[in-house]
Every structure is written in C-alpha cells, then in structure tokens.
N, C-alpha and C positions, 0 to 999 in steps of 0.2 A: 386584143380583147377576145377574139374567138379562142385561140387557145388557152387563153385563162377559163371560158366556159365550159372547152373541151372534160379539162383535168377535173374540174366542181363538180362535172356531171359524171366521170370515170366510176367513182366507187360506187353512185346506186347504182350502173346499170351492170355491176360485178353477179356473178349468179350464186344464185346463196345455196346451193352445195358446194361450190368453191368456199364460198363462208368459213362453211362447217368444216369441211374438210382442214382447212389452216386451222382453223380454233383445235382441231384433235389433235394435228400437227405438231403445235404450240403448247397443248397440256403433256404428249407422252413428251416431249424433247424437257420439259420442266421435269415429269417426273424420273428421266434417265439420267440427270444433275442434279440426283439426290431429295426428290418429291417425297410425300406421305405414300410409305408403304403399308399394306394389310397381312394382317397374320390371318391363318386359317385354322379355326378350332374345333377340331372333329371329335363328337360325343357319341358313344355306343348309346342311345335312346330303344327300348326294349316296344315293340309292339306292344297294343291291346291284346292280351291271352299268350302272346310269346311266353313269359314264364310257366304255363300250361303244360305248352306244346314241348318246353324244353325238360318239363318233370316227367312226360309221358314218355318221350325220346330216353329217356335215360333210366326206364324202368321203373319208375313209382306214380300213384295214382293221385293225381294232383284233387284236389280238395276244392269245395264250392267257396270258400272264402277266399283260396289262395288269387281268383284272378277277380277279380268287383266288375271287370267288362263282361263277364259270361252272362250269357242268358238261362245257362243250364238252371234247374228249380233246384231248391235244396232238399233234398231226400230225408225226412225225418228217420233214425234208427228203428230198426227192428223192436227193441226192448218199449219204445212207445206207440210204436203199432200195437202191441201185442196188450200191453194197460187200455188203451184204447177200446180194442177190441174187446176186452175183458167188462163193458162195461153197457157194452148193448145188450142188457134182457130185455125180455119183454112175455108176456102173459100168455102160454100157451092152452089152460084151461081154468074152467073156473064154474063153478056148480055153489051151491048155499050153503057146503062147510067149507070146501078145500080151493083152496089159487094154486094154480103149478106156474112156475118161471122157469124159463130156459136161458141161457146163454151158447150160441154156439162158436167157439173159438175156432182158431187156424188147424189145420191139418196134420199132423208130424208124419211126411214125407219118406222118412227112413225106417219108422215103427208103422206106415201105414196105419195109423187112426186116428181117430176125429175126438176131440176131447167137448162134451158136452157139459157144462155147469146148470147145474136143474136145484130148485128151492121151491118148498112148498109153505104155505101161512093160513093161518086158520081164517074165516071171512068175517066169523061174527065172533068174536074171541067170549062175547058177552052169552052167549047161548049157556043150556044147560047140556046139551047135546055135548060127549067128552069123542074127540076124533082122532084115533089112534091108528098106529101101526101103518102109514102112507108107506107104497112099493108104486113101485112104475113095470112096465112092461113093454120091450120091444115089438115091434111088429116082427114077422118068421122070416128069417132070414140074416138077419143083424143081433149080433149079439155083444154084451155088453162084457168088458172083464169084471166089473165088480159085482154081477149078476150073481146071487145064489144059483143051487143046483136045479131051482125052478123057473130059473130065467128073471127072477123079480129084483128089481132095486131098488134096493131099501132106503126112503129119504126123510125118514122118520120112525123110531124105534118107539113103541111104547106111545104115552099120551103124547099127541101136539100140544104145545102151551097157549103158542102164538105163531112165530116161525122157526121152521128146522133153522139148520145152520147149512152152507153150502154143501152141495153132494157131488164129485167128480164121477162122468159115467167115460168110457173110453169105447167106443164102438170102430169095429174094422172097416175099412176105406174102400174096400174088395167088390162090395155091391153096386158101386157108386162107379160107372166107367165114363158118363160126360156131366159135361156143367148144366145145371139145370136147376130151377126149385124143387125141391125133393120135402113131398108132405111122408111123414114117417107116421101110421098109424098106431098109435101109442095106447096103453090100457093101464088106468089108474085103479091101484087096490086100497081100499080102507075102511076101518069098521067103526060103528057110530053105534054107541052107548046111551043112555039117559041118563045116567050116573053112575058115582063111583062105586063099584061093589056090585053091582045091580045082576039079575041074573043073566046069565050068557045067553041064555033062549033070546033074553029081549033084546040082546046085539043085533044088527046088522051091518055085512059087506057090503060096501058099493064098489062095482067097477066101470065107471064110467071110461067111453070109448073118447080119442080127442087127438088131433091132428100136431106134430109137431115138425114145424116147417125146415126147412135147412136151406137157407139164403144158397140164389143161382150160383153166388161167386166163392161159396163155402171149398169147391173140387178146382179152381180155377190159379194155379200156379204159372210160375215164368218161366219162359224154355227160350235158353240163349239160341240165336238164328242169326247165320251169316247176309250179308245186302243179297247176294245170290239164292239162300234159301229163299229171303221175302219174295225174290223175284218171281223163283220159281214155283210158291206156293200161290203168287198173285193170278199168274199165266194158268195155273192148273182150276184153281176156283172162282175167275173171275166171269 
C-alpha cells in the first residue's frame, strides 16, 4: 500500500519546469515529423516622409502634397501673393474735393524699384466746384519714372468726373537702405474752378502737403543662409 501511495503522489511532486521543459520537448519532436510550418512574408513598407526624402536624394523638390505626414505649411505662389498684395489700398489724403489712394506693391529686386498704385476721387461729386488737373509730387530725393520734366504725376488730366482710373508711379529703391516705416512727404496739385468756362482769374491751385506711408516690410526680402551663418550671425548679435 505504501508503494501504491509512493507512485499517486510521484507526479505532483514533479517540478513544473520539468513540466514545461517535456511539454517543448514534445511539441519541436511533433513539429520535426512534419508539424505546421510558417512562411515568412517580408513587405518593403515605405516610412512616413520616406518618399520625401527619396525625391530630395535623387534631385527633385518634393511637393507639400506629395508626403500628407509632413508638417511643412503649404506655401501659397507668388502670382497670389502679388493679387493679394494688389489689393491693400488705403487712404493717404483727403481734404473737401480730392481723396488720394495708395497701394504699395512688392519691390522688383533686379530693376530696383518700388511700384506704387495711387487713385484719386472727387469727395463731393455733387458740388458745383469743377476739380481738375490732379499731379502728385515726390518728396527731394525720390524720383518717379512717369514724372514730367517737373517732377509732377499726373493722376488725372483735365476735369475729375468722379474717380481717375489707376495711375502706376515706379520710384528707385536707392534711398531706402533698411526696413523701416518710411513716411514719404508727398505734395498734391489741383486747381478748383466754379464753373465751366468761368474765368481763370477765379481758378484756384491747392497744393495740399500729406504723408504717404510705405509699410516696415515694403524693403524686407529673403536671403538664403547656411545653419552656420544662422549660427554665426546668432553668436555675433546676441
């Protein structure tokens, strides 16, 4: 009877890393007599920005759409910049006949000048006062290309109705050396009538004086810089 208790009690008191060890045993000798084998299927899976990286590597400039993981922003073109731009006037003077408008566009960099859109409109169109012959005048030292031989730009010929039509002035970039708001002391010419025909004695010229502003980032272009210029302009100005 003891030895019938010995062998009952033999297998719990087995250690169960032995267990496991047979049980592994037991499954590789199964799977060397023809077990379930696995296939292994290797897929070239491309990184996030990998096609990027591999359009840069190979000499072409990969595109904000081409990778959807980038964080880079998408750069609206030039040609919508510049509509854009085209579209900020705003009111540089303004007296009881005449409104002056400005627009100041981007710079052209290779002709060095500044391309100004300037518009003038009558204020009270309902007057009997007739206001003719609108010029503009730069401040001394800026000069305009479409300027007559008296420096004047003509932005309305003859009677104002209502409003001229757009006037291009192009002024040299030469005076202008840092970024800055730059007020341009401007001088308006135009003569005011009582009516049509009337005699020229009763004319009067006004030339009222008036500031015309030119936004800080009007001079402010990009200059490609190596990580060591930044470095070395950090080290020097910081």
């Amino acid at each position: 009877q003891k030895a019938g208790d010995a062998q009952a009690a033999s297998p719990e008191a087995k250690d169960p890393l032995q267990l496991m060890r047979e049980r592994l045993e037991a499954q590789r000798a199964a799977g060397a007599g023809g077990g379930v084998k696995y296939q292994v299927m290797r897929d070239d899976v491309a990184a996030p920005g990998a096609s990027s990286t591999a359009a840069a590597g190979a000499g072409q400039v990969p595109s904000s759409s081409s990778s959807p993981g980038s964080n880079a922003l998408p750069v609206p073109p030039e040609k919508e910049l510049t509509e854009l731009q085209g579209r900020l006037w705003s009111v540089c003077h303004r007296d009881e006949h005449v409104a002056v408008y400005a627009c100041v566009r981007s710079p052209n960099l290779r002709k060095q000048l500044l391309r100004i859109d300037l518009r003038c409109e009558r204020v009270n169109p309902g007057s009997a006062a007739i206001v003719s012959d609108v010029a503009l005048r730069f401040p001394a030292g800026i000069s305009a290309q479409e300027a007559d031989a008296t420096g004047l730009v003509s932005l309305a010929q003859g009677e104002l109705q209502q409003r001229s039509a757009k006037v291009k002035a192009n002024i040299g970039t030469a005076p202008f050396v840092s970024p800055g708001a730059c007020d341009l002391r401007c001088q308006l010419s135009y003569t005011v009538s009582q009516s049509e025909g009337s005699d020229p004695a009763a004319s009067s010229t006004a030339s009222p004086s008036f500031e015309l502003r030119l936004p800080a980032t009007t001079f402010l272009v990009p200059r490609p810089m190596t990580e060591d210029d930044i470095a070395e302009y950090i080290s020097a100005n910081s």
